[in-house]
C-alpha positions in Angstrom: 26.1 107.9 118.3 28.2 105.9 115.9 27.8 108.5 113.1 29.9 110.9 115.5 32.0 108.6 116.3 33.1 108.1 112.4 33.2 111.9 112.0 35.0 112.6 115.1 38.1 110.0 113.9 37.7 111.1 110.7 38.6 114.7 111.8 41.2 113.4 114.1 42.8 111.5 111.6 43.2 114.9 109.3 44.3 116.9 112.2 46.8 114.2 113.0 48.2 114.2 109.8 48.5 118.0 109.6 50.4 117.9 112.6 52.6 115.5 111.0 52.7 117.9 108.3 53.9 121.2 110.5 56.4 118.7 112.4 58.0 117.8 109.2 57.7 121.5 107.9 59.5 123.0 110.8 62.4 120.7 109.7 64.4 117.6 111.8 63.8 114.2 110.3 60.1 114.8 110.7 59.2 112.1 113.4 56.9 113.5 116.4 56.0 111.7 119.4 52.1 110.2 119.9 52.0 112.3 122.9 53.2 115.7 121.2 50.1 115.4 118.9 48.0 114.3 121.5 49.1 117.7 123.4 48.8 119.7 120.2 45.2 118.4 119.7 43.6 117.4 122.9 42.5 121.0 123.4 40.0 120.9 120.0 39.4 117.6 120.8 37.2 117.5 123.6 37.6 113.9 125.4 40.8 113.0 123.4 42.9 110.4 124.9 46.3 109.7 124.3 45.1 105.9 122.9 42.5 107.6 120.1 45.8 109.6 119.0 48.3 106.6 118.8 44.9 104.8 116.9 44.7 107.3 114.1 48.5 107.3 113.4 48.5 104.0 113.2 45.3 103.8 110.5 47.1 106.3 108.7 50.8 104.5 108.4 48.3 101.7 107.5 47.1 103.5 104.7 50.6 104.5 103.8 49.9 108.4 104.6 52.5 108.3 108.0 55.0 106.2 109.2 54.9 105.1 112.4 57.8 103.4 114.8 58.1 102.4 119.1 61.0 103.7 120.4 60.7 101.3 123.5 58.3 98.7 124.1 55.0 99.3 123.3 52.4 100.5 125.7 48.8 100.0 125.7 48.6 103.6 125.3 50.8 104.7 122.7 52.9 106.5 124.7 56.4 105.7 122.9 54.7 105.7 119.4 56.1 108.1 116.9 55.2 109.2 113.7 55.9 111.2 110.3 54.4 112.4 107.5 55.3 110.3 104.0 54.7 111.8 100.7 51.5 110.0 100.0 49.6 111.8 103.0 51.2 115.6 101.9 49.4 114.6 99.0 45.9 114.1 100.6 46.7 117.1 102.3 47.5 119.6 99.5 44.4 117.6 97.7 46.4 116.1 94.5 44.9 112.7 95.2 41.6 111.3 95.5 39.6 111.9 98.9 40.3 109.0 101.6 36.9 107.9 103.2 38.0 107.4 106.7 39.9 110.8 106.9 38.0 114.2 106.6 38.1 116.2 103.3 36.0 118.9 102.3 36.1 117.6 98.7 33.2 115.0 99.7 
């Protein structure tokens, strides 16, 4: 069961970050709201919860692929977390850096 759990954040962490991709894409200053992706996402997701989605964002602004800010504050949930794409993550994205382990890439 743990070895699903891995792949499943893994997965959610990429789909998180290309989220944050299209959000920055369809122009704006590029933040989203934790619960926009969580809407965006929770329908491939079986069983996603708004808390796994504020989780991954905040592993990837710790890895320096997002940016992530509380509007109000903060909730157990994530609810008034927000998020953006930085430069670093387009470029796990668009595969001009080395794979991440704890984010799905087909390269590995």
């Amino acid at each position: 069961m743990a070895r699903l759990d891995t792949i499943r954040s893994k997965m959610l962490r990429r789909a998180c970050l290309s989220v944050l991709r299209a959000a920055e894409a369809a122009g704006g200053d590029g933040w989203t709201a934790a619960r926009a992706v969580f809407n965006f996402l929770r329908d491939d997701h079986c069983g996603l919860t708004l808390s796994e989605t504020a989780e991954a964002l905040r592993y990837l602004a710790a890895k320096g692929y997002a940016e992530t800010r509380t509007q109000r504050p903060t909730k157990f949930d994530g609810g008034d977390l927000q998020a953006r794409i930085l430069p670093r993550g387009i470029d796990l994205l668009e595969e001009t850096v080395p794979p991440d382990p704890g984010i799905e890439d087909n390269r590995v």
